[in-house]
MIBADO-792909 format. One line per 10 residues: number of its first residue (from 1); their letters; for each residue x, y, z of N, C-alpha, C. Coordinates in steps of 0.001 Angstrom, whole numbers, m for minus. Example, Ala and Ser with C-alpha at 12.3 -4.5 7.8 and 13.67 -1.06 7.14 Angstrom:
2
1	as	13190/m5690/7800/12300/m4500/7800/13200/m3300/7800 ~ 12850/m2250/7080/13670/m1060/7140/12900/30/7870
This chain:
309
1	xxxxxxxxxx	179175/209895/29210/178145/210061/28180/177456/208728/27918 ~ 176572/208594/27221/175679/207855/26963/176204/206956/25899 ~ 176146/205589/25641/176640/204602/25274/176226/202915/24801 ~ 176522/202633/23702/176339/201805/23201/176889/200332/24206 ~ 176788/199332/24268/177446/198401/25192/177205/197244/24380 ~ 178238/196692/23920/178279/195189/23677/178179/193946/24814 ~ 177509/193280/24697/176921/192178/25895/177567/190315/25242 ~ 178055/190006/25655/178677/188923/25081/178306/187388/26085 ~ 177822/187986/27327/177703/186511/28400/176992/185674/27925 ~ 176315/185698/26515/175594/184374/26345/176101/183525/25327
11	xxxxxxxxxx	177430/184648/24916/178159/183412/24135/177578/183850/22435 ~ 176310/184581/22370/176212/185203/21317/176689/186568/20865 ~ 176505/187201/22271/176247/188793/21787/175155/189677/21347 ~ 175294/190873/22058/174081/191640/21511/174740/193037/21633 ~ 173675/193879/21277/174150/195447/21663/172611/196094/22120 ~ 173141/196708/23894/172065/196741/24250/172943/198303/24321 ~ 171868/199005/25473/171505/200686/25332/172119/201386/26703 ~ 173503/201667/27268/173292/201781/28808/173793/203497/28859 ~ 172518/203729/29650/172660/205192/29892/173821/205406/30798 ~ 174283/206701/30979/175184/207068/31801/174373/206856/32891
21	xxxxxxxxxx	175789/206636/34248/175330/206407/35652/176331/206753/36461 ~ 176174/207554/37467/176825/208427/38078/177446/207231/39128 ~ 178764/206848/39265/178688/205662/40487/178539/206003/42004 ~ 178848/207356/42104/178478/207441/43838/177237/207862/43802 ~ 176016/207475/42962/174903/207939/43141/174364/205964/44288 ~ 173762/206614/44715/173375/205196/46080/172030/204485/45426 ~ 172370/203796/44488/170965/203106/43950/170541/201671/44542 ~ 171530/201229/45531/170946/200235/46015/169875/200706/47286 ~ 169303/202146/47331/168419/202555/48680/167022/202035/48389 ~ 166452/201429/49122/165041/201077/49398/164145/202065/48742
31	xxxxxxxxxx	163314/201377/47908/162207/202535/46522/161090/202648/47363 ~ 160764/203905/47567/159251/204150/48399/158548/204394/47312 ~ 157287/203003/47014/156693/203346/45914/155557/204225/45983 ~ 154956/205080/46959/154149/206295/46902/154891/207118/46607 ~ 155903/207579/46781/156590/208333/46220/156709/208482/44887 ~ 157358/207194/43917/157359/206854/43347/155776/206910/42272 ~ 155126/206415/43298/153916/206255/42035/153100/208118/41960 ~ 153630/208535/42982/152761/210205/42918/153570/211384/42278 ~ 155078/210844/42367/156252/211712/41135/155520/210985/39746 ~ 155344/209702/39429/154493/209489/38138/153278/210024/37635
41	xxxxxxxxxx	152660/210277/38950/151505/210813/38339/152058/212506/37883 ~ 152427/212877/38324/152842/214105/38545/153469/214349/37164 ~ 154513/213606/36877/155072/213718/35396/154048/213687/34379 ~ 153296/212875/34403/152079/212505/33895/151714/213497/33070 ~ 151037/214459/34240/150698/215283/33843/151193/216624/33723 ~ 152455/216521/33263/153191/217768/33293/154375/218393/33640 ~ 154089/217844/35310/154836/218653/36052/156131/218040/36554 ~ 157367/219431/36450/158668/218722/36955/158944/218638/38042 ~ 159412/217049/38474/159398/217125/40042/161054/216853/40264 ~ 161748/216502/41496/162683/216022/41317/163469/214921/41416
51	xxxxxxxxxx	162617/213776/40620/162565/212886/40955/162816/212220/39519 ~ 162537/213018/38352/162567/212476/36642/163655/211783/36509 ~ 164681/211890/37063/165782/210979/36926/166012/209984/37261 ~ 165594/209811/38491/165202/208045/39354/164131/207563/38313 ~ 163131/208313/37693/162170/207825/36933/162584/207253/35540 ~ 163758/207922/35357/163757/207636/33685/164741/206302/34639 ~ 165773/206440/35231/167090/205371/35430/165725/204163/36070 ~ 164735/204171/36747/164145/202789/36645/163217/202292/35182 ~ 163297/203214/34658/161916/202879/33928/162740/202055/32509 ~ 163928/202062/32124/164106/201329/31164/163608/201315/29990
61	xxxxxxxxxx	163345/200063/29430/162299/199949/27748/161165/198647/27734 ~ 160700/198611/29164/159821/197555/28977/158182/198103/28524 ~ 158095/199489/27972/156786/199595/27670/155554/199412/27632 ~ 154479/199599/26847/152944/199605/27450/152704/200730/27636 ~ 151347/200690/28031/150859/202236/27639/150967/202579/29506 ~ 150995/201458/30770/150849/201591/31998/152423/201931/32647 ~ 152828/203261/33434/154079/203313/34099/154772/202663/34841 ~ 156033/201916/34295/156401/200511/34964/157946/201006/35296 ~ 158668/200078/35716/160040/200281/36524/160705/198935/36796 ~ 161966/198832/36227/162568/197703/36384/163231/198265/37438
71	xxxxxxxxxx	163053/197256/38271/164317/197049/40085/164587/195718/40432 ~ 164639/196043/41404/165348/194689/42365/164594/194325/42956 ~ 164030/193379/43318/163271/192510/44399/163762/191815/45429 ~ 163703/191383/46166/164018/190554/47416/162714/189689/48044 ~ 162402/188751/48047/161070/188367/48455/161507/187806/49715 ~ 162735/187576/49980/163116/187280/51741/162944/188651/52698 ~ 163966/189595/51820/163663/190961/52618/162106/191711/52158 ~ 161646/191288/51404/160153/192045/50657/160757/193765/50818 ~ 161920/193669/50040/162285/194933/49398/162459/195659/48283 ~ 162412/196432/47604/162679/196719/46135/163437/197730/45943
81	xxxxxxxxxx	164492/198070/45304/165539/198469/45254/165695/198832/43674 ~ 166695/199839/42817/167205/200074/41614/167417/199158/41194 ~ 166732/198293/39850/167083/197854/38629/168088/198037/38162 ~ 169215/198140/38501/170519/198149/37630/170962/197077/37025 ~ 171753/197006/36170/172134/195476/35528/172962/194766/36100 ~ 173374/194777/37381/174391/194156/37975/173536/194143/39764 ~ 173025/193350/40195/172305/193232/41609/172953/192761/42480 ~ 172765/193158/43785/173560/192649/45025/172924/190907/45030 ~ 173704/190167/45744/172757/189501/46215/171596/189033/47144 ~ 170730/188353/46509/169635/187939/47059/168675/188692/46786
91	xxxxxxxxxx	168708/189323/45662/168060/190541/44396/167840/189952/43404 ~ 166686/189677/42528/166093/189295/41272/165329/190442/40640 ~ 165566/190502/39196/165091/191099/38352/163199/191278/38073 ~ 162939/192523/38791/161253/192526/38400/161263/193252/37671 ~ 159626/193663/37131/158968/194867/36746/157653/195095/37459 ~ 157858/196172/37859/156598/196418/38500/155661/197389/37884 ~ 154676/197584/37912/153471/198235/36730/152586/198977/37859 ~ 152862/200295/37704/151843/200970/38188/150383/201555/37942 ~ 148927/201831/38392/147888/202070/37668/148535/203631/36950 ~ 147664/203973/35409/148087/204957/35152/146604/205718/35575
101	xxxxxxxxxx	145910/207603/35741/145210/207879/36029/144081/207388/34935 ~ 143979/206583/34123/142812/206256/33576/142306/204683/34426 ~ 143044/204164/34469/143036/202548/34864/141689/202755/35962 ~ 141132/201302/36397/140519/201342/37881/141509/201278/38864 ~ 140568/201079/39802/141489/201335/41266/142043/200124/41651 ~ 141299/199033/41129/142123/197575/41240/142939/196929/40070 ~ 143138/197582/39189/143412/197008/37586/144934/196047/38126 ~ 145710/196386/39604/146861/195274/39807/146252/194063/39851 ~ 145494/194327/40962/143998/192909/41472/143733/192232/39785 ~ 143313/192875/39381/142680/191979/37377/143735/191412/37170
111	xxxxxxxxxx	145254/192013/37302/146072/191165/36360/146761/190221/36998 ~ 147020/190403/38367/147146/189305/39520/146281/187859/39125 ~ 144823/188699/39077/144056/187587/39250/143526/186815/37516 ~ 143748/187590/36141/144487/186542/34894/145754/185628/35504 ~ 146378/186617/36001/148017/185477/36278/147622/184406/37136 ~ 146589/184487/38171/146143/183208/38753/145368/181946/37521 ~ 144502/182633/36747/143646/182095/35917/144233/181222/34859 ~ 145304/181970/34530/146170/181468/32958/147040/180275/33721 ~ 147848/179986/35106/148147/179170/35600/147369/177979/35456 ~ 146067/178307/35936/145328/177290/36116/144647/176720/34492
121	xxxxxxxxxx	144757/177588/33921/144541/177217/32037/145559/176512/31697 ~ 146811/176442/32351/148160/175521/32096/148922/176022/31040 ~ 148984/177557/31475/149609/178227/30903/150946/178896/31300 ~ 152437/179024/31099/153492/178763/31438/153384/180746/31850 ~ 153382/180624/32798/153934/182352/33707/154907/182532/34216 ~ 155666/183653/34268/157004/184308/35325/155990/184181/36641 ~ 156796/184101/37543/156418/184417/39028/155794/186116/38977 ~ 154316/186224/39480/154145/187562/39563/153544/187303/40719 ~ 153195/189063/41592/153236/189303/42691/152145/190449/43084 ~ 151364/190257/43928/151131/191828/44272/151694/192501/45543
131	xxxxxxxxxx	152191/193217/45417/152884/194353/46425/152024/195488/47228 ~ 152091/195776/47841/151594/196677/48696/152544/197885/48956 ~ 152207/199110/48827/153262/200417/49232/151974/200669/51012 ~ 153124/201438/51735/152307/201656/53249/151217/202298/53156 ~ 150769/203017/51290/149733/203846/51910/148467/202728/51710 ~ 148809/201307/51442/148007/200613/50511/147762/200097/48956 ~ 148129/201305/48597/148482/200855/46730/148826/199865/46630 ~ 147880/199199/46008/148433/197770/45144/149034/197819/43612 ~ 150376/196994/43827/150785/197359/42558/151289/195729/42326 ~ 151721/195805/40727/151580/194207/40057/153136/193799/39660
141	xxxxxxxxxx	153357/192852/40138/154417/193256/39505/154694/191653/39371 ~ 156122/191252/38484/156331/190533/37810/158147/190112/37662 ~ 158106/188699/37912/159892/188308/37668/160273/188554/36546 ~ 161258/188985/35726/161822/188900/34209/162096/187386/34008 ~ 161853/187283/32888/161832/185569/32688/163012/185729/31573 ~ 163576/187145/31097/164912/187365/30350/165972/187301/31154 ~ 166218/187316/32557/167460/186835/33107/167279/185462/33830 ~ 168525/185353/33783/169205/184518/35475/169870/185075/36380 ~ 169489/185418/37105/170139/186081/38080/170739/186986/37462 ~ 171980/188042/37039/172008/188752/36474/173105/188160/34922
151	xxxxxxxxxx	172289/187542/34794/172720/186817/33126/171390/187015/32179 ~ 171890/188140/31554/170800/188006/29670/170530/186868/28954 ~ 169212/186904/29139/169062/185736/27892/168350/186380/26325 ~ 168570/185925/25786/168226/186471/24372/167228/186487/24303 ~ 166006/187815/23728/164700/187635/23745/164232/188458/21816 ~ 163453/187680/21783/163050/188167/20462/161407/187937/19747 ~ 160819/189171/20084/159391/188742/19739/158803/188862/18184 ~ 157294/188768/18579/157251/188263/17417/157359/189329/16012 ~ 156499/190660/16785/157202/191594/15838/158424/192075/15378 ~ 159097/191866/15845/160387/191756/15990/160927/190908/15249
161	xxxxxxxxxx	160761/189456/14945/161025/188724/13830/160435/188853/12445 ~ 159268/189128/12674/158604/189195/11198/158677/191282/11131 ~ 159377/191742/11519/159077/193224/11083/157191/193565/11013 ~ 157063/193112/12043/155308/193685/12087/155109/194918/12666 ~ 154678/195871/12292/154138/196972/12817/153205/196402/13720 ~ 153195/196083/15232/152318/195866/15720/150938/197062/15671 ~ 150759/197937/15574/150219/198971/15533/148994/198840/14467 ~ 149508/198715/13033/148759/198281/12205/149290/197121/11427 ~ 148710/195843/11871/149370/194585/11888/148119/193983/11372 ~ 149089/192607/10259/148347/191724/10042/148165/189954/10393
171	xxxxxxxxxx	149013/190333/11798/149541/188637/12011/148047/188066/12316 ~ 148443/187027/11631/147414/185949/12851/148017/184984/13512 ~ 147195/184025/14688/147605/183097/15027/148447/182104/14208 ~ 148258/181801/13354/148477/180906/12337/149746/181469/11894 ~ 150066/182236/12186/151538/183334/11706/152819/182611/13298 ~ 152021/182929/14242/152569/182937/15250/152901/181308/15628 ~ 151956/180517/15309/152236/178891/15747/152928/178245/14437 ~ 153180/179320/13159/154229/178792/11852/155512/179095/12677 ~ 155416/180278/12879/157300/180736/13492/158007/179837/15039 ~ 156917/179373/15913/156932/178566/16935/157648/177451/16739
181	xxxxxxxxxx	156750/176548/15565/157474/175440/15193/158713/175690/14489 ~ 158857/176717/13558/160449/176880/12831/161110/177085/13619 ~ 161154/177739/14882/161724/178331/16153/162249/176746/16871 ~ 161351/176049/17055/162035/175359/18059/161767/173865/18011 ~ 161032/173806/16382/160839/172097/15816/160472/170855/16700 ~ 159551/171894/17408/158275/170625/18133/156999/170822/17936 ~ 156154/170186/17889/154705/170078/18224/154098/170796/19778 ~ 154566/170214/20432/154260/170919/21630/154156/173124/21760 ~ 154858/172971/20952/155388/174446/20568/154414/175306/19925 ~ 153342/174036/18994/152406/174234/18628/150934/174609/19777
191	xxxxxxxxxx	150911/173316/20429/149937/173500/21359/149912/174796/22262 ~ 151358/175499/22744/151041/176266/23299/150914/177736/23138 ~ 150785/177908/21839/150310/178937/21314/148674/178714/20901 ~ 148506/177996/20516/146750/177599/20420/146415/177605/22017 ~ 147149/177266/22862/146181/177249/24552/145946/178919/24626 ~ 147214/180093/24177/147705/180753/24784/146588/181820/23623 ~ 146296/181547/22414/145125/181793/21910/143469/181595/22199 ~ 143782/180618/22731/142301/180468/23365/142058/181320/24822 ~ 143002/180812/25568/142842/182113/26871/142580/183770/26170 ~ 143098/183747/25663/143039/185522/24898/141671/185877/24710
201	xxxxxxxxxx	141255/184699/23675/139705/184677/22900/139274/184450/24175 ~ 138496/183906/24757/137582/183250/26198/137903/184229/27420 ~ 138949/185121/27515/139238/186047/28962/139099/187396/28543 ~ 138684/187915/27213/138621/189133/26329/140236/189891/26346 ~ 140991/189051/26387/142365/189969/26165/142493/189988/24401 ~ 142038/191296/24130/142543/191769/22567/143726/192975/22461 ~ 144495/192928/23619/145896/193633/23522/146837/192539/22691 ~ 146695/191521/22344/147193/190389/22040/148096/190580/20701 ~ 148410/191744/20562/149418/192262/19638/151009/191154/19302 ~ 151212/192144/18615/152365/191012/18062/154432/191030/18934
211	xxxxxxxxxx	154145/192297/20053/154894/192087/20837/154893/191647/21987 ~ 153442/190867/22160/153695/190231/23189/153233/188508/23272 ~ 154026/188524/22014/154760/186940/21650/155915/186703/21841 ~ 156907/186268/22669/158492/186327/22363/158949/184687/22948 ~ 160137/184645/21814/160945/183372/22416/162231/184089/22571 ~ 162755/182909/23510/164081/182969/24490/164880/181876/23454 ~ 166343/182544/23505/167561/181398/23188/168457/181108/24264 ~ 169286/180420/24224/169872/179540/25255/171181/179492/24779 ~ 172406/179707/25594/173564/179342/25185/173649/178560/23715 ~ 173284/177587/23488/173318/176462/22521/172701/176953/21550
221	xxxxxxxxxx	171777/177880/21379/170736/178494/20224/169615/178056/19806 ~ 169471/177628/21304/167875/176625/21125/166326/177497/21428 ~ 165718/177625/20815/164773/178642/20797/163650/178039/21588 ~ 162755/178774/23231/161526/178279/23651/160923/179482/23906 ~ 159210/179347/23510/158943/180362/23325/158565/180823/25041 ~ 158847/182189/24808/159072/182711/26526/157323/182358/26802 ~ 157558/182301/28785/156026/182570/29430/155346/183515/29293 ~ 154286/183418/29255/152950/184363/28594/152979/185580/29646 ~ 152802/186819/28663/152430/188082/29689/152005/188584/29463 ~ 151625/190132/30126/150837/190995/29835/149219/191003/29036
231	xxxxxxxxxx	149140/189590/30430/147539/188684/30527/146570/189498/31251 ~ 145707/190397/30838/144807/191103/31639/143577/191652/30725 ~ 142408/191886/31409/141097/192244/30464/141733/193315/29950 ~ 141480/193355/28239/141876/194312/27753/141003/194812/25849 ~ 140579/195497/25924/140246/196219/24606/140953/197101/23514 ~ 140286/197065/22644/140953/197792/21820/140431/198719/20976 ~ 140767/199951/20237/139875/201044/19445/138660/200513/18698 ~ 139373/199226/17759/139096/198870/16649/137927/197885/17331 ~ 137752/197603/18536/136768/196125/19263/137312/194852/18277 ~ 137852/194610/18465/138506/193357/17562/140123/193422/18449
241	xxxxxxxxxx	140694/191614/18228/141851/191248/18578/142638/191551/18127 ~ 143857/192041/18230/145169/192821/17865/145443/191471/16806 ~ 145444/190578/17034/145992/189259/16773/144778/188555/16022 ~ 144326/188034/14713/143600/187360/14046/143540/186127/14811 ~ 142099/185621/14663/142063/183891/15263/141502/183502/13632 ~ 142542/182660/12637/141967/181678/11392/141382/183025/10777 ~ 141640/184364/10468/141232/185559/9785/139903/186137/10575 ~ 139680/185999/11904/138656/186477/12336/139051/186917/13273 ~ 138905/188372/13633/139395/189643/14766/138054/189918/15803 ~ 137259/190009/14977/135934/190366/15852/135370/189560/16876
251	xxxxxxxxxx	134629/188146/16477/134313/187219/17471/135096/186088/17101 ~ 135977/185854/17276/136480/184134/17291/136084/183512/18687 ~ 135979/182762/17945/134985/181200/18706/135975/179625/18924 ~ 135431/178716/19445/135966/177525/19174/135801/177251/17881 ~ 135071/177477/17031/135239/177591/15659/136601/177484/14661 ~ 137301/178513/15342/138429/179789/14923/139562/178701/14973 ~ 139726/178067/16777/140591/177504/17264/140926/176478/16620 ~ 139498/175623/16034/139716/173879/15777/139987/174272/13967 ~ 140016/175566/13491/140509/175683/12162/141554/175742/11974 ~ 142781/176502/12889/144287/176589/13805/144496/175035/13656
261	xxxxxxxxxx	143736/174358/14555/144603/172836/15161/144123/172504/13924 ~ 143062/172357/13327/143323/171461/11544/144384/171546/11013 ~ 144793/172943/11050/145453/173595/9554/146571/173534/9884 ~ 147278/173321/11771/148578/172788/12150/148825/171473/12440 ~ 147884/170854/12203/147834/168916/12524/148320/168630/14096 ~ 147198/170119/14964/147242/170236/16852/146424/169012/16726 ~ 147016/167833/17562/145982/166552/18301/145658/167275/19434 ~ 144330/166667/19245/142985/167090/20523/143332/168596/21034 ~ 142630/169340/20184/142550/170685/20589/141157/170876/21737 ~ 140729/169800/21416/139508/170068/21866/139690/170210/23821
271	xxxxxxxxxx	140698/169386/23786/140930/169406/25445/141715/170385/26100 ~ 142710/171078/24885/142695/172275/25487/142099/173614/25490 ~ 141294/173478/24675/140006/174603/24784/139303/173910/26059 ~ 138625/173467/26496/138257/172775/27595/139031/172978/28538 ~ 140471/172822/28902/141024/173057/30138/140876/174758/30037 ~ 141255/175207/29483/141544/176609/29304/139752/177196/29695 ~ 138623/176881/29228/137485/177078/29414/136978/176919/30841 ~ 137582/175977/31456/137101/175450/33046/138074/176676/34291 ~ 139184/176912/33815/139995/177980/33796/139188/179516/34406 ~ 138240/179789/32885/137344/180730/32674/136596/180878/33666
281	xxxxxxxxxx	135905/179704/34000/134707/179669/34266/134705/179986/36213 ~ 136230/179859/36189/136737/179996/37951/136860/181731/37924 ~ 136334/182282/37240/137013/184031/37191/136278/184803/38458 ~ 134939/184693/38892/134648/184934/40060/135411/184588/41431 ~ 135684/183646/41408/135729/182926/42824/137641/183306/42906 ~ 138535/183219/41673/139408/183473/41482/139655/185009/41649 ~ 138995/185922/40788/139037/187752/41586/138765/187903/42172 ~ 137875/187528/43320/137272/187770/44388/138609/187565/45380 ~ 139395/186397/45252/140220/185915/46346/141584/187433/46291 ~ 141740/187895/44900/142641/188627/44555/142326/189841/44886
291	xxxxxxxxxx	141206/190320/45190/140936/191746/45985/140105/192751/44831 ~ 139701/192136/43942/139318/193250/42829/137651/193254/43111 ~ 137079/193973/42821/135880/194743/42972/135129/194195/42514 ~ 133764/193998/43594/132897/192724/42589/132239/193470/41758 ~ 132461/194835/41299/131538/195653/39783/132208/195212/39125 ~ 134035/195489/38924/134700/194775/38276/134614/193556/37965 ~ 134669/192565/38671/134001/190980/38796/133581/190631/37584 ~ 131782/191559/37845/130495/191278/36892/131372/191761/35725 ~ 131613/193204/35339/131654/194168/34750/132722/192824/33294 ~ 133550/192462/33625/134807/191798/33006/134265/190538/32623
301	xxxxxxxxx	133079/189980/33775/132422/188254/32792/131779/189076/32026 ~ 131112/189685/32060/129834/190159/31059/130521/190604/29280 ~ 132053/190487/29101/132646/190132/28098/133071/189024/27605 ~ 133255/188276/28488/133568/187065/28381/133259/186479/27044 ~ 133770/185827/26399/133044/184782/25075/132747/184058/25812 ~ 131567/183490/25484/130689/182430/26020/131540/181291/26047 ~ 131176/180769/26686/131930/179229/27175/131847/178116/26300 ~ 130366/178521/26271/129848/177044/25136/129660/177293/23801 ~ 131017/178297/23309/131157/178670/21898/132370/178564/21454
């Protein structure tokens, strides 16, 4: 039966969620992700295939509104295999994100090619990847930056600390770079939530909700706030940022930012709006290399916040 599990390897403890698992079921077999991604669609919309069970045992609780699957990776063998919590070796912990039927046909390509962009903004990322299934499907996928090899590390975001309804939420930045510094009593800690705000504002990501802020602890109980994710063009009902910039959702500007670095005593914000801006300004030449569609291309600058604002 289904079961509660106490987790203790980090010396803290937690209580995580582990479904029943049949042990002579063979989950270390090679994942055919057409398969995989056409039993999703299929559930999708309805229908029972026989496959809901491999679906629910990969799919875990990493959420989003896009159908994702924690497994195994191999980038020597370029294999992917069951996510279980215990991996053979020479297996690392991914997630891989499939398009759902609303998405475009390249939406892996967009977030590939933010994850190239936010690098180059000097912004701290998990190793992500794009994959190929034989029929072609490109799919996105991504290292967990919550293990080591198969060791938990403690993760805790931001809704999650402050009890925010991300949903109908009132954080702002200024919420998020207060708990940073109490978290982990540096300055630097500061800066990189203002970089990681400005990419948001300047690349139109307003998914920028309040769970996808999180810091990591460490044996010792030292808090850093985890690498940035779930970086991709993104909107919202309301046209405004999930996440306030200085009380402004709608258009924040460099304006927004240098009211942040006042009001946190950030030295020279100005240069990282600037790196992060030059960043921006590579988004052509950068999607293009990543395979995404030059309608898409146009379609995604033509949101852009202006550069020289």
């Amino acid at each position: 039966m289904d079961q509660l599990a106490y987790v203790g390897d980090n010396g803290k403890g937690a209580l995580i969620y582990r479904p029943a698992i049949n042990d002579d079921k063979r989950y270390n077999d090679r994942i055919d992700m057409d398969m995989l991604k056409s039993s999703i669609d299929e559930v999708y919309y309805g229908a029972s295939t026989d496959v809901i069970e491999e679906l629910l045992f990969l799919g875990g609780s990493s959420g989003g509104a896009r159908p994702k699957a924690n497994v195994g990776y191999s980038s020597e063998k370029d294999e992917i295999i069951h996510g279980q919590n215990i991996l053979p070796d020479g297996f690392e912990h991914w997630i891989i994100k499939f398009p759902s039927s609303s998405d475009p046909v390249d939406i892996a390509n967009i977030e590939y090619a933010y994850h190239k962009m936010a690098l180059i903004a000097k912004l701290e990322m998990s190793e992500c990847k794009l994959l190929e299934s034989k029929n072609g499907l490109q799919i996105f996928a991504t290292k967990r930056f919550d293990r080591i090899g198969n060791k938990r590390l403690h993760m805790h975001s931001m809704a999650g600390l402050t009890n925010d309804n991300f949903r109908v939420s009132s954080i702002d930045y200024g919420h998020i770079i207060d708990a940073a510094f109490e978290l982990e009593k540096s300055a630097v800690a500061r800066e990189k939530v203002l970089r990681l705000a400005a990419f948001n504002i300047y690349s139109h990501n307003r998914d920028d909700h309040s769970k996808n802020f999180s810091w990591l602890m460490d044996e010792a109980g030292k808090w850093v706030l985890s690498p940035a994710y779930d970086l991709t063009y993104s909107s919202t009902a309301i046209g405004e940022h999930s996440t306030m910039i200085s009380g402004e959702g709608a258009k924040p500007g460099r304006k927004h930012l240098l009211m942040l670095a006042k009001e946190f005593s950030i030295n020279k914000p100005e240069i990282i709006i600037e790196q992060v801006q030059e960043a921006i300004s590579l988004w052509p030449s950068i999607a293009k290399d990543c395979g995404v569609k030059q309608s898409s291309i146009k379609r995604i600058q033509s949101k852009f916040r202006n550069l020289n604002d």
